[in-house]
TORRO-719884 format. One record per residue (C-alpha): x, y, z; residue number from 1; residue in one letter. Coordinates in Angstrom, 2 decimals, m for minus. Layout:
TORRO-719884
u->X	v->Y	w->Z	num->NUM	residu->A
...
END
This chain:
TORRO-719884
u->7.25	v->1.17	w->28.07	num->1	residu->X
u->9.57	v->m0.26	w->30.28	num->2	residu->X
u->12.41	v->m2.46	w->28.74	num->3	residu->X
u->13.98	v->m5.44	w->30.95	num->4	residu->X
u->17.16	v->m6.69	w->31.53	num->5	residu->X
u->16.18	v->m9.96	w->28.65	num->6	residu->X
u->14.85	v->m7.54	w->26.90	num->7	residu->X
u->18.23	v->m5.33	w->26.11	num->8	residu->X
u->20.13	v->m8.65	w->26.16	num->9	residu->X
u->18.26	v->m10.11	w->23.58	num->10	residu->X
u->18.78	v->m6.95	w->21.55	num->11	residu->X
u->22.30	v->m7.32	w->21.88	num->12	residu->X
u->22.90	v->m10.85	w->21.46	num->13	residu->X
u->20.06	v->m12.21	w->19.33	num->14	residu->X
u->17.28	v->m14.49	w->21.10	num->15	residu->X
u->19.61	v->m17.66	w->21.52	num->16	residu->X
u->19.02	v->m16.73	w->25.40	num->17	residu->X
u->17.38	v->m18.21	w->27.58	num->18	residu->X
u->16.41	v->m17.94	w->31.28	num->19	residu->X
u->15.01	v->m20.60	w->33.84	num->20	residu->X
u->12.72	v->m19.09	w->36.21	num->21	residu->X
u->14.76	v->m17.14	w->38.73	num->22	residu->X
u->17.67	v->m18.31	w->37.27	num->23	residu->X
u->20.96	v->m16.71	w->35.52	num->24	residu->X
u->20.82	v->m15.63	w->31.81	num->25	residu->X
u->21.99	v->m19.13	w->29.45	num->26	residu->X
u->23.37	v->m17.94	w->26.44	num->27	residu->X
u->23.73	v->m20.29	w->23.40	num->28	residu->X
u->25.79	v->m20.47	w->20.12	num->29	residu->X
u->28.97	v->m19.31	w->22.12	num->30	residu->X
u->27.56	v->m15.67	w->22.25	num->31	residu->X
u->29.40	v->m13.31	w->24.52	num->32	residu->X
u->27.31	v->m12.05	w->27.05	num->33	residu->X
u->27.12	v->m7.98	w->27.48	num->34	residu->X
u->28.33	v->m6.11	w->30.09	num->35	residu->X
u->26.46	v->m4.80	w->32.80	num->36	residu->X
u->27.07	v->m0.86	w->31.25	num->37	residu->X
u->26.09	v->m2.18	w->27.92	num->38	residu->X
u->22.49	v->m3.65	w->29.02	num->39	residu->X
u->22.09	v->m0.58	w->31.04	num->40	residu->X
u->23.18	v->1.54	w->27.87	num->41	residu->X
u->20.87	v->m0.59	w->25.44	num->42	residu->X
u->17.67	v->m0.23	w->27.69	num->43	residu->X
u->18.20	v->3.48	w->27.39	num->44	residu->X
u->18.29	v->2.74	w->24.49	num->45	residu->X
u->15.54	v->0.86	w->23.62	num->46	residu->X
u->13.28	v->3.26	w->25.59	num->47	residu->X
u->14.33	v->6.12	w->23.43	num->48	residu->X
u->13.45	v->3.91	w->20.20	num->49	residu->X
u->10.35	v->3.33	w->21.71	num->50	residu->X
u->9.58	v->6.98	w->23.19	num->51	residu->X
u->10.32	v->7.96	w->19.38	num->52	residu->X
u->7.76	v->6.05	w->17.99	num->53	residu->X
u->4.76	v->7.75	w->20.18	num->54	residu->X
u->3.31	v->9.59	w->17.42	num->55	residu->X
u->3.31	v->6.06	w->14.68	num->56	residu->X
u->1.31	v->4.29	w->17.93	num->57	residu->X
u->m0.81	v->7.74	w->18.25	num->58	residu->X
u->m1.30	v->7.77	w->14.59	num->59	residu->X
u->m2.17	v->4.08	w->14.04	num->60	residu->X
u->m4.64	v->4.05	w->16.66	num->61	residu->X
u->m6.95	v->6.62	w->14.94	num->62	residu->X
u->m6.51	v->6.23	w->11.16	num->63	residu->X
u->m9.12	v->4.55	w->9.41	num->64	residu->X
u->m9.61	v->0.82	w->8.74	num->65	residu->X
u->m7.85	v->m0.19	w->5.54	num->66	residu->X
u->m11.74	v->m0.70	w->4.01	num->67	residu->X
u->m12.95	v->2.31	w->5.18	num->68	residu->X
u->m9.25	v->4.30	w->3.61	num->69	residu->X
u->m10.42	v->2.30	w->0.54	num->70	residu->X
u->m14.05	v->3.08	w->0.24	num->71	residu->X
u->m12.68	v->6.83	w->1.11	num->72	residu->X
u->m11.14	v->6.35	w->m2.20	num->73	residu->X
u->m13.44	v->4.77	w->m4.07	num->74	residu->X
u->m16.21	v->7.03	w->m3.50	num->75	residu->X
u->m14.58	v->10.18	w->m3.14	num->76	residu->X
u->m11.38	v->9.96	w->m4.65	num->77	residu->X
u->m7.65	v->10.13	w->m3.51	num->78	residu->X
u->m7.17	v->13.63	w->m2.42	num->79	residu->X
u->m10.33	v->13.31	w->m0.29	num->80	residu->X
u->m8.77	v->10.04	w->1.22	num->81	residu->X
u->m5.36	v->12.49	w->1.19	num->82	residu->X
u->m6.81	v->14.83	w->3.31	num->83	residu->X
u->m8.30	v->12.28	w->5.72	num->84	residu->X
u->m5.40	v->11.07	w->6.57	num->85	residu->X
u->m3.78	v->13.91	w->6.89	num->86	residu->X
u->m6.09	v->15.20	w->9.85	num->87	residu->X
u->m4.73	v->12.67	w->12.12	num->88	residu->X
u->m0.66	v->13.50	w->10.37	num->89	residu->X
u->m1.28	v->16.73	w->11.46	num->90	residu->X
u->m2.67	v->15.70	w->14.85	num->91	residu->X
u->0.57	v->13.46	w->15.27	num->92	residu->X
u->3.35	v->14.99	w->13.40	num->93	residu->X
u->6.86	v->13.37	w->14.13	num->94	residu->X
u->8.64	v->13.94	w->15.97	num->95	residu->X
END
């Protein structure tokens, strides 16, 4: 993902910002706006969080429904619903 300049602001400052279409960055509550290095360091940042978190997006796309985890359960008990789950943990470990 690609994290904008608003985007590491907002991380920095909180999202009292604002920014009128093509216009300058409006900050609010008296915040102190970053430096340029700073919103260049937090998008690295950011990206790294995100990068990070591949295997959770990975993981989440292919686990079961929550009703499907729970009829897992039900029917077959919790180490069969264990070791469900645990195909797509070992598919995604993290990092």
């Amino acid at each position: 993902m690609i994290f904008s300049k608003m985007d590491a602001i907002r991380s920095l400052v909180g999202n009292d910002v604002s920014q009128p279409l093509g216009g300058d960055v409006i900050y609010h509550k008296d915040q102190k706006p970053p430096t340029e290095s700073e919103i260049d360091a937090e998008i690295k940042k950011l990206e790294a969080e995100y990068d990070a978190q591949e295997y959770a997006r990975k993981r989440q796309a292919e686990y079961p429904t929550i009703g499907d985890q729970l009829d897992e359960i039900y029917h077959n008990g919790v180490d069969s619903w264990k070791a469900v789950i645990k195909q797509t943990k070992d598919k995604y470990p993290k990092g």
